[in-house]
C-alpha positions as CSV (number, residue, x, y, z in Angstrom):
1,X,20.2,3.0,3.5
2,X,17.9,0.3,2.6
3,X,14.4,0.8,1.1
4,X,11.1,-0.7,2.6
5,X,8.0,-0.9,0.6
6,X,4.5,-1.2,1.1
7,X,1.8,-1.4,-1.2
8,X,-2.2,-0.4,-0.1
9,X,-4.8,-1.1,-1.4
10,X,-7.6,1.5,-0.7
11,X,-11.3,1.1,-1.0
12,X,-11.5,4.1,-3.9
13,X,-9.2,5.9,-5.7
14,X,-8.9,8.9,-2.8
15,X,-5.6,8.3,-1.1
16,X,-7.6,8.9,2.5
17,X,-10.0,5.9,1.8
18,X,-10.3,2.8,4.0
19,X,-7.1,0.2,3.1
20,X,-8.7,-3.1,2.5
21,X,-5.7,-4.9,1.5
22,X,-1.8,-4.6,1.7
23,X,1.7,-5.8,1.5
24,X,5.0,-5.2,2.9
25,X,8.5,-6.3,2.2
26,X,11.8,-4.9,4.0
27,X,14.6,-4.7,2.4
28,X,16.5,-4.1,5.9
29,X,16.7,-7.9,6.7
30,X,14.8,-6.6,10.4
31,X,11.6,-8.4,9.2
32,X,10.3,-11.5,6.4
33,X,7.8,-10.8,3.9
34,X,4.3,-9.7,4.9
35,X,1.1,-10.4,2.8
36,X,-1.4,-8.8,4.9
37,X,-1.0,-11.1,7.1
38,X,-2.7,-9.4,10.2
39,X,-6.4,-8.7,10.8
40,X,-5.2,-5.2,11.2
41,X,-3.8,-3.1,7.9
42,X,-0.4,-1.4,8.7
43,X,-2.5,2.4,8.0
44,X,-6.2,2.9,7.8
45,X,-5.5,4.9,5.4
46,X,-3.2,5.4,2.2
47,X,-3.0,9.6,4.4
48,X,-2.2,7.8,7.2
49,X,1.0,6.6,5.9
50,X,1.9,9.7,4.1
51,X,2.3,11.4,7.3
52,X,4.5,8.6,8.7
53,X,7.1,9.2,6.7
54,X,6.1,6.7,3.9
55,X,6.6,8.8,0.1
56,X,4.1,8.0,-2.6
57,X,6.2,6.5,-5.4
58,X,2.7,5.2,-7.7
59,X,-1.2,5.4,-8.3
60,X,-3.1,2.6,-10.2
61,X,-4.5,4.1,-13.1
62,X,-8.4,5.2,-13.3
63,X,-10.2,3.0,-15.8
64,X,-14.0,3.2,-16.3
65,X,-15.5,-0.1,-16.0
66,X,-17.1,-2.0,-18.9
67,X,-20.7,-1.5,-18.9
68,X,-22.1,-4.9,-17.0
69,X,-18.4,-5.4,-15.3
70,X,-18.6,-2.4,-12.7
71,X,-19.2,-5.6,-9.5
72,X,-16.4,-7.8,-10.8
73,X,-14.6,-8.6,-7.9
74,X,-11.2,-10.3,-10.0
75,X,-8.7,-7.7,-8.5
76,X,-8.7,-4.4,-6.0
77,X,-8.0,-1.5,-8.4
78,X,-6.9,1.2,-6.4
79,X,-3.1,0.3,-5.6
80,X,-0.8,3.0,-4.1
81,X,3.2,1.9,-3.9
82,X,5.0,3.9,-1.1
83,X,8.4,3.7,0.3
84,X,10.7,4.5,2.6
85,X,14.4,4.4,3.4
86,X,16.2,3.2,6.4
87,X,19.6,4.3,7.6
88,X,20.3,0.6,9.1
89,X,23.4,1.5,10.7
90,X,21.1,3.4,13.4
91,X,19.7,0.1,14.0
């Protein structure tokens, strides 16, 4: 078994929001690192993958922003961390 992960980010903290960003790696040796590098995410949403097979492993935390900070655009809060494992031998 080898694990795969993939990391969404959603637009708000409700795992069936809209994925604006993501990242994949595979640690089956099938594929190279992705960096959301397709104009399409892997899920539209964080539900999405849930119900392909993908387990929920971690939730960003919920800050409140700073008063005068709640547009600052520095990083996407709402990450969810999934994985899933992959008998290789079935190829």
């Amino acid at each position: 078994m080898r694990q795969q992960v993939l990391v969404l980010y959603l637009g708000t903290s409700a795992l069936d929001s809209d994925v604006i960003g993501w990242t994949r790696y595979d640690g089956t040796g099938r594929s190279r690192p992705t960096t959301g590098d397709s104009d399409e995410p892997p899920y539209a949403t964080g539900l999405a993958a849930l119900l392909d097979g993908w387990r929920l492993l971690q939730m960003s935390q919920l800050h409140p922003h700073t008063t005068g900070e709640e547009y600052d655009t520095s990083y996407l809060p709402y990450e969810f961390l999934f994985e899933r494992l992959v008998d290789v031998a079935q190829g």
